[in-house]
N, C-alpha and C positions, 0 to 999 in steps of 0.2 A: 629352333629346337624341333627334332623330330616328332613324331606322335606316336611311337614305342616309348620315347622318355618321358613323355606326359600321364602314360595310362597308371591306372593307379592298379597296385597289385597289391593284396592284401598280406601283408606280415613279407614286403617285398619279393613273393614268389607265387599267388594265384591269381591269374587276373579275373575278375570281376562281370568284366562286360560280355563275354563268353557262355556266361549261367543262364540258363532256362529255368522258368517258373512253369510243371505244366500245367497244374492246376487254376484254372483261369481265375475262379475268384478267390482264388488268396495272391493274385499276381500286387494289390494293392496293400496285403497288411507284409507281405516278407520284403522288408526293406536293404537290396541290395544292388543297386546298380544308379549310375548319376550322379546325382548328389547325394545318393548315401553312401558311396561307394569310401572306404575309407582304409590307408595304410596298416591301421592298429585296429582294436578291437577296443576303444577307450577315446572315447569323446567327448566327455565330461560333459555329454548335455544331459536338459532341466527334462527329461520326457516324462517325468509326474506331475507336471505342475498342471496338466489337461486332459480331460477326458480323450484317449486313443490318440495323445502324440507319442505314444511310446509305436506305435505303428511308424512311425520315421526314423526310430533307432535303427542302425542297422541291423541284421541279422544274428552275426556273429556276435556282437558286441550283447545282444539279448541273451545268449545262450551264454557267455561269459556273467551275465546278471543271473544269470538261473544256476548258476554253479553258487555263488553265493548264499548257502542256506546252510542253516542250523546254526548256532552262536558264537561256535572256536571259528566259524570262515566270514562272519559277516564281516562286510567291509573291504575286503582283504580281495582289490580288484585286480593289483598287480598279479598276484598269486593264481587268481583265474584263469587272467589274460594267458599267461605261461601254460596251464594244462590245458587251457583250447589251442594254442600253439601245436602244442605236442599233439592233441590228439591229431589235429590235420595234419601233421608230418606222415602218423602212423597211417591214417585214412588213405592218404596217396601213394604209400610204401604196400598197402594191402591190394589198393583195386587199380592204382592206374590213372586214376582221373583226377577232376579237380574236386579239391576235398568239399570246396563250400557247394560244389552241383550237388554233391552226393548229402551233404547237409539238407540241400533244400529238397531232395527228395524223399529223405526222412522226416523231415515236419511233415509233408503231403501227407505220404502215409500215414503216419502216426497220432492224425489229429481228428478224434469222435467225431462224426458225420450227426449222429442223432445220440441223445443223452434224454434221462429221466429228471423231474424237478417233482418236488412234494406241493400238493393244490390240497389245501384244506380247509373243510369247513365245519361247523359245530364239533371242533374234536374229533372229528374224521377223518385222519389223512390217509390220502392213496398217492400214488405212483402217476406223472402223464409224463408220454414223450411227447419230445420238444425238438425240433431243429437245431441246431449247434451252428451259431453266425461264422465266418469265415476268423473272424480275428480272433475269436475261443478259442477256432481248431487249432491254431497256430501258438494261441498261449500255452492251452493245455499240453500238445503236444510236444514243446520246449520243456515245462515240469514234469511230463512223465519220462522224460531222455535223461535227462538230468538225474532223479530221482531212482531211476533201476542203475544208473551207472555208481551215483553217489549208494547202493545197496548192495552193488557185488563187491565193489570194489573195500566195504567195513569188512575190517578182520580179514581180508585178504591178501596172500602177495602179489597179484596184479596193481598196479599203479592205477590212480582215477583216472591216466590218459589213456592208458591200453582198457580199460573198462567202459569209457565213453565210446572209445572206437567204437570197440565192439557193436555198442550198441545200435550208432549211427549207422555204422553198415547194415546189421543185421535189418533195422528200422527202412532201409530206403531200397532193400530188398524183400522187405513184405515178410522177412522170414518170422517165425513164431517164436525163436529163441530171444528177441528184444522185449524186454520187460514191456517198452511202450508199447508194443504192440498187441500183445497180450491183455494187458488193460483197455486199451480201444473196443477189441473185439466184445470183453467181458460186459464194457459201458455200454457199449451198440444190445448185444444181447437181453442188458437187463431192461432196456430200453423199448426193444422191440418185444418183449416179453407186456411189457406196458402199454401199449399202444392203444 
């Protein structure tokens, strides 16, 4: 058997082993290439049952888990799976490339570098900034994509797949129109505001 027929392409049309991580230290928490590499976005593994095995789900297959929120969608992974489908059709129809590069340059982006935590004492709280570990940047920045997409897209006629796009693109282009992005800068700020 060849080794074009062996390689794995995700949803049968992106290949995987092609993607660049450029940010060096999240190259260990964005799980996409080897053995995580996977046909589907649904793997049916146990990644809560340990502290940061969810760093070994795949990628995609996370940001299908971050579309599941609020109570009419929980659970509902099929239904997911199909709008992360869609969005990468649209994402590759807009720029050209492959949609999950363009995914993982929007986590890079869009994930706070430094963040504020409350330190109190006798009834005192103040503001200190704090570092933001590499697997944060990549959590948080998966809930803030999700969350501005899952906000345009309420009461609107755009679909939640043409509303993710958006995002994603907007997100992996630094542009300021992505909610996640926005957010970022505003956390970074209150942060360095704190310092």
């Amino acid at each position: 058997m060849a080794a074009a027929d062996t390689e794995i392409k995700l949803f049968g049309k992106w290949a995987l082993e092609e993607v660049e991580i450029n940010d060096i230290s999240l190259v260990d928490f964005i799980a996409v290439k080897g053995k995580n590499a996977t046909f589907v976005a649904h793997t049916a593994g146990r990644y809560q049952r340990k502290a940061f095995r969810k760093a070994q789900c795949p990628i995609v297959e996370r940001l299908v888990c971050t579309l599941m929120r609020y109570g009419r969608n929980a659970g509902k992974k099929l239904q997911a799976c199909r709008i992360v489908k869609h969005t990468l059709e649209l994402i590759n129809v807009l720029t050209d490339q492959n949609p999950v590069q363009v995914l993982i340059d929007a986590i890079t982006n869009s994930g706070p570098r430094e963040d504020s935590t409350r330190v109190g004492s006798a009834g005192v709280v103040r503001r200190q900034a704090v570092d933001v570990s590499p697997f944060r940047r990549v959590n948080v920045a998966l809930y803030l994509m999700a969350s501005g997409a899952r906000d345009s897209s309420f009461r609107n006629i755009k679909t939640i797949s043409e509303c993710l796009a958006d995002e994603i693109i907007n997100a992996a282009r630094g542009s300021s129109n992505s909610y996640a992005i926005k957010k970022k800068d505003e956390i970074e700020r209150v942060a360095k505001a704190n310092r």
